[in-house]
N, C-alpha and C positions, 0 to 999 in steps of 0.2 A: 502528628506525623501519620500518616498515612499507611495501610497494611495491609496490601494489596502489591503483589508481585506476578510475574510469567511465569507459569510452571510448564509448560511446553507450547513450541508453535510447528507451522507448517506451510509449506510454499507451496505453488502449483503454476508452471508458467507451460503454455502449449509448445507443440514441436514445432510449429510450423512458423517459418522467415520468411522475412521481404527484404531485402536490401533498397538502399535511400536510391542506390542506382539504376533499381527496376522500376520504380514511381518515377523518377526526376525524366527519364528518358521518356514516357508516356507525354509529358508534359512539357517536354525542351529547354528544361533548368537544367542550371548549372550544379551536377552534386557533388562535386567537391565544394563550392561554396556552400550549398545547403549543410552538410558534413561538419564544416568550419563555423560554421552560423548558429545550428543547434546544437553541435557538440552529440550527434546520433549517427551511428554507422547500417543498424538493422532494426527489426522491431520485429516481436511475437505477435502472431494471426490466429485468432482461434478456428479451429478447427468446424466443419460443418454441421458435428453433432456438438459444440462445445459452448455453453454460454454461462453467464453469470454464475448460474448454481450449479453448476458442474464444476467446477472450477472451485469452489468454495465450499463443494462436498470434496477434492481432492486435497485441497489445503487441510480440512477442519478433520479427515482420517490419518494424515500425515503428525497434525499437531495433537490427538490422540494416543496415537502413538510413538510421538516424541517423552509426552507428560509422563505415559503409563499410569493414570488414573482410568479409572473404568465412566466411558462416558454415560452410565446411568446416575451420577452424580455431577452431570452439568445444568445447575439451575435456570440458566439462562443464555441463547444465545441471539446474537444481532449481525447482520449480516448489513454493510455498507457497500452500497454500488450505483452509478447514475445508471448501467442499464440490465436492470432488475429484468428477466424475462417475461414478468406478466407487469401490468398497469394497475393490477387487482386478483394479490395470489400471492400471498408472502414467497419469498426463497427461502427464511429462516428458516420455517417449516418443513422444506425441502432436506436442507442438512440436516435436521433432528431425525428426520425419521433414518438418514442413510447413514448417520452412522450411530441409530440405534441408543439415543437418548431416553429419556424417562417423559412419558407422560407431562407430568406433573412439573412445567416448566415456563418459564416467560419464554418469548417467542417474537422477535420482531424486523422487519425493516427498516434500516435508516437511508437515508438522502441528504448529504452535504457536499455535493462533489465531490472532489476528490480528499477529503478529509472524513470522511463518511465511517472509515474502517477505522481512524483511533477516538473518532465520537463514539464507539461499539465499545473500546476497550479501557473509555473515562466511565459508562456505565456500569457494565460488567463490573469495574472496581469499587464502584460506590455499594451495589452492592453485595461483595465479596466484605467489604470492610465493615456494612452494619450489619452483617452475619444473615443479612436473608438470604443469601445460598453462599453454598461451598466454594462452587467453580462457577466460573461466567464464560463463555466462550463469545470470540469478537473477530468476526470476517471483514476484510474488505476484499473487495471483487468486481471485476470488471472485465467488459468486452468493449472497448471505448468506442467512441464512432470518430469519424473524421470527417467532411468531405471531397470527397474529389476533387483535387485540384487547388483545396487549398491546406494552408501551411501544414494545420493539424494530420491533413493524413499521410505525412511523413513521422508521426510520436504517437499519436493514440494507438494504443497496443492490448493486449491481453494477458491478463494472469491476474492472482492473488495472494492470500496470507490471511493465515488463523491464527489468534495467539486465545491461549487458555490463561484465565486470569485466578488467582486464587493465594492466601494469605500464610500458611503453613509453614514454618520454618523449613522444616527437612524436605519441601518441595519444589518450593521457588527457585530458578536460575538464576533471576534479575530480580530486584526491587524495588519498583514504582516509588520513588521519592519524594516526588510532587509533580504536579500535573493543572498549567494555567490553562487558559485560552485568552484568545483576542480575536473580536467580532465586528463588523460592521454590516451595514447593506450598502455596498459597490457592485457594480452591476458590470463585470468585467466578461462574464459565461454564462452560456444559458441557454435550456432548448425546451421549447411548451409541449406540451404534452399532445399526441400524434405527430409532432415534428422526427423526422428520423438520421438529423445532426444538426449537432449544436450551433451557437454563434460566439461571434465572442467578439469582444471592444476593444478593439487594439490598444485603444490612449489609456485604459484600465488596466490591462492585462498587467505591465512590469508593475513600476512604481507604486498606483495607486493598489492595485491586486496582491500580487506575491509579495514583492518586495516589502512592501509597510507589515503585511499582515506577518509576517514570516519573521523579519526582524523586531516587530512590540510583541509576539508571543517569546521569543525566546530572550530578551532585556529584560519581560517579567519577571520569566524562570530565573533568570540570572541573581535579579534584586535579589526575588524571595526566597532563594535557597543560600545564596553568600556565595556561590562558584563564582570561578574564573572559564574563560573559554579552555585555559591550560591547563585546568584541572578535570576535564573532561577526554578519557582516552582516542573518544569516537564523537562523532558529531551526523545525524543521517537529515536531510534534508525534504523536502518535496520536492520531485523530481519531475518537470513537465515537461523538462529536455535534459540538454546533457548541460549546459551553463546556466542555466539560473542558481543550481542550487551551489557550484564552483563561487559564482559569484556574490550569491548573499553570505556562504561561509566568511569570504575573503573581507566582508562588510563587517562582518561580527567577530571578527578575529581569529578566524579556526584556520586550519591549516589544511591544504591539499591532502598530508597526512592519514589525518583525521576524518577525511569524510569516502576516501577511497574506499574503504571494504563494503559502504553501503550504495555506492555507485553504480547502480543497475543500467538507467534509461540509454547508455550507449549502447549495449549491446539488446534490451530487450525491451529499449521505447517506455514509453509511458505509459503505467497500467493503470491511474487514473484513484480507484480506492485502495487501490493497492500498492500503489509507489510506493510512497513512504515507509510502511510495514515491509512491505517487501525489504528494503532498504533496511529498514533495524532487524529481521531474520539474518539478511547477507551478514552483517555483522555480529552480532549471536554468535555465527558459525566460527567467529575468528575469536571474540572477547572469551579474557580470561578472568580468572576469579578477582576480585577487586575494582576493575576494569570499570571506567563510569561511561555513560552513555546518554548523550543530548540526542533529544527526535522531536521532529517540531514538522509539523505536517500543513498542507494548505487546502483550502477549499475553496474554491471562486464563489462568491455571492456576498460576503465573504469572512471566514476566517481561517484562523492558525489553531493548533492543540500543540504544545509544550511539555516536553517530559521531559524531566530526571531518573534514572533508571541505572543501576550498579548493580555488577554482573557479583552472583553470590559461590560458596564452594561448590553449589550441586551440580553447576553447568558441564563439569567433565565428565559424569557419573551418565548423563544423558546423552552425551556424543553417540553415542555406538547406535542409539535408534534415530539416529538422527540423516534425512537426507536435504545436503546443505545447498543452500539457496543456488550457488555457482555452476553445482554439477546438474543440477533439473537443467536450468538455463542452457549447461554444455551438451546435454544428451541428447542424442538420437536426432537432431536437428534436420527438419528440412526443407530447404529453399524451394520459394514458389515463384511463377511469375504472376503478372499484374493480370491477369484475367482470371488465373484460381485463387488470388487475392481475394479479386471484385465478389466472385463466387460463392467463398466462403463466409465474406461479409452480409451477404443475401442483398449485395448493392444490386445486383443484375440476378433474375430470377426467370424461370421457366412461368411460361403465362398457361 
């Protein structure tokens, strides 16, 4: 068994909206059908000073301070994002130094799409559990791209999530239980390098993409743990709209119930390495002691990561430093139009 648990995390989603209504009008869709379609009403923009590692330095002081270990005892941290701010210039390195880590540390970038941030927190726990360091800390982060004019830049969003990983009985919130994946190379997403938005395969995208990969990682978990879908309190899915993950739940037997408190992408779009995690923080904020929880994350190219995870006593003791996925999302919010959008995007730029 596995021993490696969450001893605290940390969200971080920007102020700034676009509604599906200020895109679709640029463009003369229909957004109540787009609305109906992806199951998305608005979506987070990041801000013009705001990118990857800003985002993921606001997560990883948030989940610092959720844990209340002293971040000069984080061995390791890994930061997942498809758009890393440099080509050649880690981020990880960025977050260590801002919130003041130890020298003496692993140090990395990952790249899996949008699975990127719990390929950070299967490391992190490999090695928390053969004791080469204490804490592992595991970002995902992103400032997604879209573009213009197609599907994607009504859901590629902004924001992220830190989970600190580490094995301590009196520490842990959650308990990492077991943790599969499921891999292939499908070639459903994808942007080369100096490209500045992605593409992607339509006839890829559901079935052969999300869908397979999303449902054989979590029928693995299933086997090799002995759960039932009903024996899981919560259920969080990869979120790249507002129904796929509605709909692979309902494939796999979970309940609308179950996967609500980690249902972001309606309100704050798709943050790409951070969905998911995002998604299991949102629930965090609600689960109580005992409380089991499925996360099963996707990455286009492609696979899934699968977790078992059961919420443990210390989770109420850490409420109080705790600022919950919902109210970031709720706060201080503010609507833009499609040209301080375009702007903030650096789609359209001063020459």
């Amino acid at each position: 068994m596995l021993m490696a648990g969450i001893v605290g995390y940390g969200a971080y989603i920007p102020i700034y909206r676009i509604k599906v209504e200020e895109i679709a009008k640029i463009w003369s869709e229909d957004a109540e059908a787009i609305k109906h379609g992806l199951g998305i009403i608005e979506k987070s923009v990041p801000g013009r000073d705001e990118d990857a590692a800003t985002i993921a330095v606001e997560a990883a002081r948030r989940a610092i301070k959720h844990s209340g270990i002293n971040s000069g005892a984080i061995g390791a941290i890994y930061v997942g994002s498809e758009s890393h701010p440099y080509a050649v210039k880690p981020t990880a390195t960025v977050v260590k130094e801002a919130i003041q880590a130890n020298d003496r540390m692993m140090a990395a970038d990952l790249e899996f799409a949008c699975k990127a941030g719990t390929a950070g927190i299967q490391m992190a726990m490999g090695l928390v559990d053969s004791g080469i360091i204490k804490y592992g800390m595991a970002a995902g982060s992103d400032t997604s791209q879209g573009r213009p004019g197609d599907a994607l830049e009504y859901t590629a969003s902004a924001g992220g999530a830190a989970f600190i990983i580490g094995k301590e009985k009196a520490e842990t919130i959650a308990d990492i239980i077991k943790t599969v994946s499921f891999t292939t190379d499908t070639p459903d997403f994808w942007r080369r390098e100096g490209a500045s938005f992605p593409t992607h395969s339509g006839r890829f995208t559901g079935e052969p993409g999300y869908f397979r990969h999303v449902t054989s990682a979590t029928k693995m978990l299933l086997e090799d743990t002995g759960f039932k879908p009903s024996d899981f309190s919560y259920a969080v899915f990869h979120q790249p709209n507002g129904k796929f993950p509605r709909n692979v739940a309902k494939m796999l037997g979970f309940t609308e119930e179950q996967i609500a408190p980690g249902l972001m992408t309606p309100i704050i779009g798709n943050t790409y390495s951070g969905s998911s995690i995002i998604g299991l923080a949102a629930t965090l904020d609600v689960a109580k002691p005992g409380d089991r929880i499925l996360l099963t994350s996707f990455g286009s190219g492609a696979g899934s990561d699968s977790f078992a995870i059961e919420v443990t006593e210390n989770i109420d003791a850490k409420r109080a430093k705790l600022v919950k996925v919902r109210d970031i999302a709720d706060a201080h919010k503010k609507y833009i139009d499609y040209s301080t959008y375009l702007k903030n995007r650096n789609t359209i730029k001063k020459r």
